[in-house]
Backbone as a ProteinNet text record, in pm:
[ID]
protein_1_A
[PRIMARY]
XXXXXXXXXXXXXXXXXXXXXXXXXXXXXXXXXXXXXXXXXXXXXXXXXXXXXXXXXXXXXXXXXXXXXXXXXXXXXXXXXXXXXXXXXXXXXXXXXXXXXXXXXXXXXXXXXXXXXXXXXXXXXXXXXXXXXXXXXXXXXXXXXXXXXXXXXXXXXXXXXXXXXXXXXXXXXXXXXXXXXXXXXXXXXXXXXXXXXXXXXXXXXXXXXXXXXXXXXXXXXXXXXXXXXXXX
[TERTIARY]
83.4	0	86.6	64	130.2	80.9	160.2	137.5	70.8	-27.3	-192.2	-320	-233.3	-385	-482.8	-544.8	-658.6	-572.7	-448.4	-384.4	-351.7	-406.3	-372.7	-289	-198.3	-26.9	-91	44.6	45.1	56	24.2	13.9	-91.6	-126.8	-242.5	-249.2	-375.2	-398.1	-462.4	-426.2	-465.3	-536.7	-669.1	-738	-720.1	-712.5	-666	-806	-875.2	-960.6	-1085.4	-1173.7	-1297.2	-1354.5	-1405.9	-1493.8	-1634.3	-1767.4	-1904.4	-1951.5	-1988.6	-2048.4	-2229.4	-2304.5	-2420.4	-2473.2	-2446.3	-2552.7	-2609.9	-2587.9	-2689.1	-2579.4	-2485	-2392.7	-2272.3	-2210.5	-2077.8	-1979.4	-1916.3	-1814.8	-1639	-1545.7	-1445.1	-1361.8	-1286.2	-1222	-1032.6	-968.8	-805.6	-720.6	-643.2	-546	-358	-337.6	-197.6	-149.5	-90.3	-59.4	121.3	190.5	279.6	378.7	382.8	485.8	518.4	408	359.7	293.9	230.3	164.9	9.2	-13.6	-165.9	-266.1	-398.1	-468.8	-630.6	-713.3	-836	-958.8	-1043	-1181.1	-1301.7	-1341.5	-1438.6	-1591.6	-1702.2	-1834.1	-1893.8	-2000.5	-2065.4	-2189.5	-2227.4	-2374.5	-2485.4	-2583.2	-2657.2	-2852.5	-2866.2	-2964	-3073.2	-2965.7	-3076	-2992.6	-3049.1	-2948.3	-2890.2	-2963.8	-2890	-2747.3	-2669.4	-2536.4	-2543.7	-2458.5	-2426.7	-2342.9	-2394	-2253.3	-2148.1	-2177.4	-2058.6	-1952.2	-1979	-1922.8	-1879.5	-1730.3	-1690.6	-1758.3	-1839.9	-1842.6	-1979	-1965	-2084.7	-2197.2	-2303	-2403.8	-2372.4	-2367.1	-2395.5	-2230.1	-2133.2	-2014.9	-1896.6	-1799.5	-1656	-1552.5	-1486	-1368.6	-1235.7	-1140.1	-978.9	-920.3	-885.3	-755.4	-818.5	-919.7	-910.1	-1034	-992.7	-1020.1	-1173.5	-1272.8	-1385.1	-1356.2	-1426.8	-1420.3	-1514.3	-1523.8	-1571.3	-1667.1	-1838.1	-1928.9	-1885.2	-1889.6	-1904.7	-1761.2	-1649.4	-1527.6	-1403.6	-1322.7	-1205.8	-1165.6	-1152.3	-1102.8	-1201.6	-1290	-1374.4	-1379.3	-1367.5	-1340.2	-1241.3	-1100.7	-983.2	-982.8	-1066.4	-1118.9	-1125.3	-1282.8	-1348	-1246.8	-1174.3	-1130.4	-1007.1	-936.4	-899.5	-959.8	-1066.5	-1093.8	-1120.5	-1214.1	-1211.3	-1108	-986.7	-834.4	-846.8	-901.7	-806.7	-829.9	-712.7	-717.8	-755.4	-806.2	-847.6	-790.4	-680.8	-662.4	-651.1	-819.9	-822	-655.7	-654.4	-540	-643.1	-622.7	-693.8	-653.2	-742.1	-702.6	-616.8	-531.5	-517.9	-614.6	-713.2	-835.6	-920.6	-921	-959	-854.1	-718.7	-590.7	-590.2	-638	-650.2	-752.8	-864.1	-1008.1	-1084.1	-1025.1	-1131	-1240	-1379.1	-1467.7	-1471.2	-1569.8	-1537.4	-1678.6	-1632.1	-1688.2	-1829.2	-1945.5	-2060.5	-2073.3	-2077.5	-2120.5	-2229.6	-2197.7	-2305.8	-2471.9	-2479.2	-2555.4	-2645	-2662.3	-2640.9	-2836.6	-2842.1	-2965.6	-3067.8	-3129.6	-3171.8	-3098.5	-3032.3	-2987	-3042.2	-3006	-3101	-3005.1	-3083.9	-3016.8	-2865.9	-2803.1	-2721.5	-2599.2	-2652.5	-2581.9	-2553.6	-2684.7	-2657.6	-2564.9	-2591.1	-2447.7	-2323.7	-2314.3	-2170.7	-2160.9	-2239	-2209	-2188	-2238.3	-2242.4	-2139.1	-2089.3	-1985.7	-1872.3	-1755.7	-1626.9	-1570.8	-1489.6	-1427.5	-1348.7	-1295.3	-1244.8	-1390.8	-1463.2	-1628.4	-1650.3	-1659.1	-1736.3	-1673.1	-1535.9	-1439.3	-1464.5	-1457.6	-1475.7	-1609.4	-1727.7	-1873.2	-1882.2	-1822.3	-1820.6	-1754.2	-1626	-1553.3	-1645.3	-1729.3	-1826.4	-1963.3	-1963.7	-2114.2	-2063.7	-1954.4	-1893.9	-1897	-1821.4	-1753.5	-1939.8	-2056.9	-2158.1	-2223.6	-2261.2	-2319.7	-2253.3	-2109.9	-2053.5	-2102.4	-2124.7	-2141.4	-2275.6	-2372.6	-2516.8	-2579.7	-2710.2	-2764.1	-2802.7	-2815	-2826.2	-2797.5	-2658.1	-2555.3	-2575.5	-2596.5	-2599.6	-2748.6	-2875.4	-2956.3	-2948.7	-2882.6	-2873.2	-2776.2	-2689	-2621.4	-2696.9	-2825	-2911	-2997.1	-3047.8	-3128.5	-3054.7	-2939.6	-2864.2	-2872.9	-2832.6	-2845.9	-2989.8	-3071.5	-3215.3	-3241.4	-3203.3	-3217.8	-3135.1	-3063.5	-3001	-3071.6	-3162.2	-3250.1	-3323.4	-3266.5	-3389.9	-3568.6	-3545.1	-3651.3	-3752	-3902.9	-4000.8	-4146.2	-4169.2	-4213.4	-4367.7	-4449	-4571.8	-4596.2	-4655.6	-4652.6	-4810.9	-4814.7	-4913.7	-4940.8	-5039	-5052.6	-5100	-5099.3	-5123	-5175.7	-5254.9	-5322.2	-5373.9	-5365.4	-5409.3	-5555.4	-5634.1	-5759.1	-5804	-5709.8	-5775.4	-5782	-5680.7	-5643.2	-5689.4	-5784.8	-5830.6	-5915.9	-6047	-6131	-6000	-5938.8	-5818.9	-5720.3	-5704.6	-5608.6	-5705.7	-5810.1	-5880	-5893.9	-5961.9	-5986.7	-5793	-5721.8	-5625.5	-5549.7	-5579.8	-5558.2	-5628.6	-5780.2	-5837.9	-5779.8	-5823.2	-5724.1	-5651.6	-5566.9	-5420.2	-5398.7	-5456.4	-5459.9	-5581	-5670.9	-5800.7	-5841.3	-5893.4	-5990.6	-6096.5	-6136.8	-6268	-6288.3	-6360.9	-6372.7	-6376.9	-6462.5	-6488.8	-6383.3	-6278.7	-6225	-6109.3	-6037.6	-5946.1	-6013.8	-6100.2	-6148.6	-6116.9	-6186	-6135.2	-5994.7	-5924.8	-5824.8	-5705.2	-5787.5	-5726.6	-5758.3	-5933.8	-5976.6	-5949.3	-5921.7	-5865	-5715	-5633.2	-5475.2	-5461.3	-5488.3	-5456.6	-5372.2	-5244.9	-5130.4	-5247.2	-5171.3	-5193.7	-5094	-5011.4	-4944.9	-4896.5	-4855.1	-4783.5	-4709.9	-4601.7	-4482.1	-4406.2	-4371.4	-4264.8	-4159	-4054.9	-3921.2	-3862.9	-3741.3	-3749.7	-3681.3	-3653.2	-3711.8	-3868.9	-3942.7	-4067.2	-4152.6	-4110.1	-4174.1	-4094.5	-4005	-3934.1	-4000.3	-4060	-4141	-4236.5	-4313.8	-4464	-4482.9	-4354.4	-4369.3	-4329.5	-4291.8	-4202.8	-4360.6	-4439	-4575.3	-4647.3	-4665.4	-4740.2	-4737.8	-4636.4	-4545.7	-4601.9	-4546.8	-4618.1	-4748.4	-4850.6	-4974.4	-5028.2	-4862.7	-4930.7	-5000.5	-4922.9	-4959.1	-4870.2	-4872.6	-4724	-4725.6	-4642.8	-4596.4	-4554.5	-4564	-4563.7	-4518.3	-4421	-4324.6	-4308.1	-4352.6	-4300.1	-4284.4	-4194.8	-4097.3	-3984.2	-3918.5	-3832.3	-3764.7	-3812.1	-3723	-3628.9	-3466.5	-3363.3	-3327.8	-3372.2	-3346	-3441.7	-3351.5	-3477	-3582	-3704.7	-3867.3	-3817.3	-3819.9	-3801.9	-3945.2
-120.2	0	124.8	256.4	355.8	419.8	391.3	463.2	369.5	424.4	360.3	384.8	455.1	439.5	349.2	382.2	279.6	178.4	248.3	159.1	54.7	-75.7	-213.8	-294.1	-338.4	-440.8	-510.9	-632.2	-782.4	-852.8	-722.4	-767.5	-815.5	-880.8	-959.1	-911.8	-887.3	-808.3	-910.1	-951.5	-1015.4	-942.2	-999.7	-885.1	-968.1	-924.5	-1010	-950	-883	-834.7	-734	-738.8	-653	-523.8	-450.5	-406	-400	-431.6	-398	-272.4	-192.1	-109.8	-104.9	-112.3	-118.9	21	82.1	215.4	188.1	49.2	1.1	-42.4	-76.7	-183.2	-113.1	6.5	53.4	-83.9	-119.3	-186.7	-192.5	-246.7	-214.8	-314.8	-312.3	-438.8	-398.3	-479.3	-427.9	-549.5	-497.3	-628.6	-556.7	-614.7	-607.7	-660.2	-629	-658.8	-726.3	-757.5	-857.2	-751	-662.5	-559.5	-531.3	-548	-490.3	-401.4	-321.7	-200	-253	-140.7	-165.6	-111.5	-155.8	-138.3	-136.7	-45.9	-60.7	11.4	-110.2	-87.5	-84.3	36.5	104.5	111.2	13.8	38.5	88.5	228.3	274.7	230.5	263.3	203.5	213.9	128.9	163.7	103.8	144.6	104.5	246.2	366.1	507.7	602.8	676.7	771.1	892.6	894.8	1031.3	977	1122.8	1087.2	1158.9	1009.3	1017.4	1144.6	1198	1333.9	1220.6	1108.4	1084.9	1021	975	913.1	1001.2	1005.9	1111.2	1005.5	981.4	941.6	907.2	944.7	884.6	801.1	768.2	647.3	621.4	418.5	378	369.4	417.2	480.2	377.6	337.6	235.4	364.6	306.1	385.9	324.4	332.5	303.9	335.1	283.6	402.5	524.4	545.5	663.4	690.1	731.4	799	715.2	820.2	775.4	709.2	660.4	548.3	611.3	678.7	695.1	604	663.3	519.4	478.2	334.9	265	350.9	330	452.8	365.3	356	244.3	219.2	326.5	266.8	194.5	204.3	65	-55.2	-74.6	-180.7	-258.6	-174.9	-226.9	-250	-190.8	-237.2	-355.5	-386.7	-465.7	-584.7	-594.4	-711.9	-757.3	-623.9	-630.8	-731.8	-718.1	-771.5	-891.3	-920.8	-1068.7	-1129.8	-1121.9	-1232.8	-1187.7	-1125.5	-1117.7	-1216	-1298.8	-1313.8	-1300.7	-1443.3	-1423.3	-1493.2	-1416.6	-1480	-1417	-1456	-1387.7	-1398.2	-1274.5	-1234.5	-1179.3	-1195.1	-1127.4	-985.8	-895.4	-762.7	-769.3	-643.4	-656.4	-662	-606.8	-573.7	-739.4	-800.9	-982	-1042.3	-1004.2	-1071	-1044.6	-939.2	-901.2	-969.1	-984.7	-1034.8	-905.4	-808.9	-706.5	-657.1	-667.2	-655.1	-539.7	-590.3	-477.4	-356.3	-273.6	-148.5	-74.7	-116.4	-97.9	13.1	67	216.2	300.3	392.1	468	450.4	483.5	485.3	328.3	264.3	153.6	66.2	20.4	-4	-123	-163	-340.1	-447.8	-526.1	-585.4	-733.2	-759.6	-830.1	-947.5	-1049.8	-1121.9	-1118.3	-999	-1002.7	-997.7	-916.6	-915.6	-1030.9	-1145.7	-1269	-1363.7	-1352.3	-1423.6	-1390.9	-1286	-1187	-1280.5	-1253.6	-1267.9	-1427.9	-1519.8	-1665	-1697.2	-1632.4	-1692	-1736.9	-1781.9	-1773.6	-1645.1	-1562.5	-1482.5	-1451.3	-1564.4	-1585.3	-1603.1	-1686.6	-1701.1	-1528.4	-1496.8	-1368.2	-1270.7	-1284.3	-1135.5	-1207.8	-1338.9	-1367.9	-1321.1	-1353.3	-1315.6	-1159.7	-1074.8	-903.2	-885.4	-954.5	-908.9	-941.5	-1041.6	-1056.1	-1011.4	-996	-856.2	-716.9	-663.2	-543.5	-536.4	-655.4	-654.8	-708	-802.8	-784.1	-628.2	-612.8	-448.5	-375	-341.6	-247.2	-262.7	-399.3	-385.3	-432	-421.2	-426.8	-291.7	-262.9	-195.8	-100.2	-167.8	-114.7	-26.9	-22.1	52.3	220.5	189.1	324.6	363.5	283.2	326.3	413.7	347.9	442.2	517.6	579.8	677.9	749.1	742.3	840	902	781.8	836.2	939.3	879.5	967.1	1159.7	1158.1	1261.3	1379.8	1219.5	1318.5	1389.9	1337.8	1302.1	1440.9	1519.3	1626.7	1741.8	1730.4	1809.4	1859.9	2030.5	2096	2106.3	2106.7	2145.6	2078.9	2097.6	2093.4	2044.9	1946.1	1909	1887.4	1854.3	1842.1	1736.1	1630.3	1517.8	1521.1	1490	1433.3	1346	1313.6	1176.2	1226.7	1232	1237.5	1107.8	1142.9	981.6	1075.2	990.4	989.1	972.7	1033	1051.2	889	814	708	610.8	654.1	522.9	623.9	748.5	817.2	783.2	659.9	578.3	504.9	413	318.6	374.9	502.1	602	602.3	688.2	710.6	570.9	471.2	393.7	280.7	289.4	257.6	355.2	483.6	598.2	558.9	539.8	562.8	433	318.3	216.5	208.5	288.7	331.5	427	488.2	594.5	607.5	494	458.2	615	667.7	770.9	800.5	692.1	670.3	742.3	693.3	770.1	856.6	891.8	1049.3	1178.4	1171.6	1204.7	1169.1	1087.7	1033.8	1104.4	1127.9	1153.5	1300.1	1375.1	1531.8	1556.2	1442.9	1508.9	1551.1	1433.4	1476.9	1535.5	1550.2	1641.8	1810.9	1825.5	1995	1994.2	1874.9	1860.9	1936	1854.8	1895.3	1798	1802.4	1721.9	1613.7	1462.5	1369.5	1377.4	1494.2	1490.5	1606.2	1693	1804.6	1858.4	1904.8	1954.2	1833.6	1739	1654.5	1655.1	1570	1552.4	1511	1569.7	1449.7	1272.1	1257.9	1085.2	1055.2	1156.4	1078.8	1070.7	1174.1	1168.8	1075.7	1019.1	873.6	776.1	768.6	625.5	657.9	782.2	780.5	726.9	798.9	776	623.9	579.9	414.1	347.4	387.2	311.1	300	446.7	476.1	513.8	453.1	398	232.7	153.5	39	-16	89.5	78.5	125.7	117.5	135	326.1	409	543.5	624.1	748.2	807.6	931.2	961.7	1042.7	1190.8	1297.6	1467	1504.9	1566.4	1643.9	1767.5	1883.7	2012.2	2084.1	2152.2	2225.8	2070.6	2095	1980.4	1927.6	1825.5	1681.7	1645.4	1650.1	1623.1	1486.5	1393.1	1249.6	1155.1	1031.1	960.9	914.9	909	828.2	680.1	614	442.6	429.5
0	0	0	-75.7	-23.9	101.5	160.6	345.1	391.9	465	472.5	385.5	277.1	178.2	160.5	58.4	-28.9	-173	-158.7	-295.5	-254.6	-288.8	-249.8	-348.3	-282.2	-322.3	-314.8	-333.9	-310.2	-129.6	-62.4	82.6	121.6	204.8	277.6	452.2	469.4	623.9	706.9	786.4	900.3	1047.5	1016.2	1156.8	1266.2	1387.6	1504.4	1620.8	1562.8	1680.8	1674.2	1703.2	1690.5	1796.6	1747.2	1889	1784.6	1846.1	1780.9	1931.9	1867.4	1966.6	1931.7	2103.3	2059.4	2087.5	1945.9	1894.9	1787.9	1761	1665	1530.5	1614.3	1506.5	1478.6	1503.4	1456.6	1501.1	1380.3	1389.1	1371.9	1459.2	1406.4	1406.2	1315	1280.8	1253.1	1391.5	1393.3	1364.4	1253.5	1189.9	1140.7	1054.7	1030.7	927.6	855.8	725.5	742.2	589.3	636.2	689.5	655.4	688.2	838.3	893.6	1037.2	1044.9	953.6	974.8	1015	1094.6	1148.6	1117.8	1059.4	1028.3	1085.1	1055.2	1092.4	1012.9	1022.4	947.1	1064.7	999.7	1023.7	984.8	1010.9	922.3	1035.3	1038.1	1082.5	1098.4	1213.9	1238.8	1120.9	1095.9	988.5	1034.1	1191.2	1198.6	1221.2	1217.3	1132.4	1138.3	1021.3	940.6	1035.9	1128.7	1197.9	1248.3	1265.3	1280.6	1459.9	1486.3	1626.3	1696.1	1807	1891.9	1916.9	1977.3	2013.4	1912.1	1780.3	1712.8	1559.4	1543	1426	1335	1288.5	1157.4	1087.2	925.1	868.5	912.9	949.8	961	811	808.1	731.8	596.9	665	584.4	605.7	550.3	565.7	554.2	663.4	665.6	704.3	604.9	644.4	683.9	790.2	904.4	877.9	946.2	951.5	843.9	694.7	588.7	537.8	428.7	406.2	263.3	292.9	127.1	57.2	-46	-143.9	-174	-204.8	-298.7	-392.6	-411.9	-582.3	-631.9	-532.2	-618	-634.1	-720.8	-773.5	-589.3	-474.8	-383.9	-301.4	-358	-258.3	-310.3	-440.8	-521.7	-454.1	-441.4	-388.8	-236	-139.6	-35.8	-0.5	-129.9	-70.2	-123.3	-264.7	-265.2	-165.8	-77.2	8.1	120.8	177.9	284.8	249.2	130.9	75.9	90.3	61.8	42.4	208.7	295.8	432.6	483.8	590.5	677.3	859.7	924.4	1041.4	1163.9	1244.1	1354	1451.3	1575.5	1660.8	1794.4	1868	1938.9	2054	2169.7	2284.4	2281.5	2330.7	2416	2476.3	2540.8	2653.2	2800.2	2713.3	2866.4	2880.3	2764.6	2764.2	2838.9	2821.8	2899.2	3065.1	3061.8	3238.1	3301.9	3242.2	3261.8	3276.4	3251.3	3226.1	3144.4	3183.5	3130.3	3031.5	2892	2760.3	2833.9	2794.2	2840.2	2714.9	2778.9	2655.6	2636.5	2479.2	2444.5	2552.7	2611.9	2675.4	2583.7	2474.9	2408.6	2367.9	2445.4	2400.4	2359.6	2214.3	2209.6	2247	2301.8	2318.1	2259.1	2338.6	2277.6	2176.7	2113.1	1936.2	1931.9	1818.8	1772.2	1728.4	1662.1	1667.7	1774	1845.4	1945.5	2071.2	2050.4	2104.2	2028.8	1919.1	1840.1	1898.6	1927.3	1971.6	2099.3	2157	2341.3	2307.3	2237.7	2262.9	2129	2053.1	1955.1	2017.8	1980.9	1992.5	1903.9	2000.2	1881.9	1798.4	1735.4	1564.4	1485.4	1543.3	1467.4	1456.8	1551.4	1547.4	1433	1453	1373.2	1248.6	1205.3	1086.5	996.6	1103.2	1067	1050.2	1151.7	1120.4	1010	960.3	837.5	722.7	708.9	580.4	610.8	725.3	713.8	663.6	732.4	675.2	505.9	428.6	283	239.5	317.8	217.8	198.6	354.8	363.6	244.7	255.5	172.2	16.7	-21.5	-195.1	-234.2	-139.2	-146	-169.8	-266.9	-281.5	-166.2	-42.3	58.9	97.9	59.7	148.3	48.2	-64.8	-150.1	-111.6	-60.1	-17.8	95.7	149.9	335.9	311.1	238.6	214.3	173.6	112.1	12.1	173.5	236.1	356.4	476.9	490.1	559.9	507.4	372.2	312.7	361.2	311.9	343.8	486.7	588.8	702.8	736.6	667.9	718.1	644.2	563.8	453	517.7	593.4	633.5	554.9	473.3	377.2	383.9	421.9	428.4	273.2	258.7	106.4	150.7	37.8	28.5	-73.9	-92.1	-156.1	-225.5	-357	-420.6	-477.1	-488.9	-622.1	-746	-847.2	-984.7	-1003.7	-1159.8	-1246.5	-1358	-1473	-1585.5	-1579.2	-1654.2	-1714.1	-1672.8	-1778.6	-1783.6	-1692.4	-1590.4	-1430.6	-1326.4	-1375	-1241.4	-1117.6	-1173.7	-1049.8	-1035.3	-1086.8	-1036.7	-881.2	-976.4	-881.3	-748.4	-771.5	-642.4	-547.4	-596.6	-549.7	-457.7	-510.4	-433	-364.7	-370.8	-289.6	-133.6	-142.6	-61.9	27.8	-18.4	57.9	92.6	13.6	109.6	204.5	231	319.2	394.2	394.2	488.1	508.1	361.2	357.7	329.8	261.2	190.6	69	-12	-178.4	-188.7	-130.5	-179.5	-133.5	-7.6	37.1	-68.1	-103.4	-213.1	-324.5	-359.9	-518.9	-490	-338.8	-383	-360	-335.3	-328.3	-463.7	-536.5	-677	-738.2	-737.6	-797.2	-795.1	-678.3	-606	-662	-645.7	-662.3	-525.4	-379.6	-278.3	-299.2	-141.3	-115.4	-22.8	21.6	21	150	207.9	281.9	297.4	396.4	374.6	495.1	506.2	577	626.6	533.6	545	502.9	628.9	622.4	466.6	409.3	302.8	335.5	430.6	489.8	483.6	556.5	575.4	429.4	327.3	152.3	93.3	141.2	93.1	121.3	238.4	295.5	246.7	210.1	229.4	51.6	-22.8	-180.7	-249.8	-140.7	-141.6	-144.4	-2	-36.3	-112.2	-221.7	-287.7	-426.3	-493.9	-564.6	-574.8	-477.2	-459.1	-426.2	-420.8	-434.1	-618.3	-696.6	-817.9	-814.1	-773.9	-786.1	-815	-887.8	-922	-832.8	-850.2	-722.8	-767.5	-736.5	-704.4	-585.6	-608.6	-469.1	-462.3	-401	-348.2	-254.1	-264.5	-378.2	-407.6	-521.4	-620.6	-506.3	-502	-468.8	-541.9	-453.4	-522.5	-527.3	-448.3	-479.1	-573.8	-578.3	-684.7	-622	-584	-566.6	-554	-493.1	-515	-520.3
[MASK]
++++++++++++++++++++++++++++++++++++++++++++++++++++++++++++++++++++++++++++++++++++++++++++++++++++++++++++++++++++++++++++++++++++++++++++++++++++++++++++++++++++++++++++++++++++++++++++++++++++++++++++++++++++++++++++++++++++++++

């Protein structure tokens, strides 16, 4: 590598150790390459887009020593095929060597299935299982999803949502409007008929969920003022 960059050699990194913190999954993963240099990966929590006070970093984001990885960018490519060839051999703490108990994030959320895996794994099982949740998360659609939500999620801006329909899918429209929004017909019919909103002074998160439903109820969707992301 040059330095500790993202440019990946013919070296191979060996992680020897984890921490998972429960704020809802920040993970970190500490290893070493043949040289001796030390290394650490970084995936940020991704169980909601707001970004933590106590934690420098992205929700939802990979980071190398340090530095942010770029989306879908030649250095995550080299990342990820990085962590794929890595190696796993767990090494205790020093605070596991003392018998000193690991110290839980202040912040810390119910603890879940995952986190019973943790407590009842062995931990080479475990660092092995975080290194291929990290490298799937990272090259799943997902992950460019919750980068998009994160975004929104800092979007002061205030929207108003409609439904539109064609002449010819307008009872269609109304009629799965009203079902969807348990309003009854006639209430659904004026609302297209006026071109009132279907929603109004929302987050742009909450016109993501509300247009995600209604979208999938087969309805097209109207946003104002301009919505800068794409509608799923």
């Amino acid at each position: 590598m040059a330095g500790r960059g993202l440019k990946v050699l013919s070296v191979h990194i060996t992680f020897h150790n984890y921490f998972y913190a429960l704020d809802g999954g920040t993970t970190w993963l500490r290893g070493s390459d043949e040289s001796g240099n030390n290394h650490i990966v970084m995936l940020v929590q991704h169980a909601h887009p707001q970004p933590s006070d106590s934690l420098d970093g992205i929700p939802g984001r990979v980071y190398w020593n340090g530095e942010l990885v770029p989306i879908r960018s030649p250095r995550e490519i080299d990342l990820l095929r990085f962590l794929r060839n890595a190696r796993v051999a767990y090494l205790p703490t020093p605070e596991e060597q003392c018998g000193t108990p690991i110290e839980l994030a202040p912040n810390a959320l119910i603890l879940g299935e995952d986190i019973r895996q943790l407590l009842h794994g062995r931990p080479e099982e475990n660092l092995r299982s975080l290194l291929l949740q990290v490298v799937e998360f990272v090259e799943s659609e997902q992950y460019v999803l919750f980068a998009q939500a994160v975004e929104q999620s800092a979007d002061g801006e205030r929207y108003d949502v409609y439904v539109v329909a064609e002449v010819s899918r307008r009872k269609e429209a109304i009629a799965r409007l009203s079902g969807l929004m348990r309003i009854g017909v006639k209430a659904a019919r004026d609302l297209l008929d006026q071109g009132l909103p279907v929603a109004k002074d929302m987050t742009a998160l909450e016109v993501a969920r509300l247009a995600s439903q209604l979208h999938s109820a087969g309805l097209s969707v109207k946003v104002k003022p301009e919505y800068r992301w794409r509608i799923q």
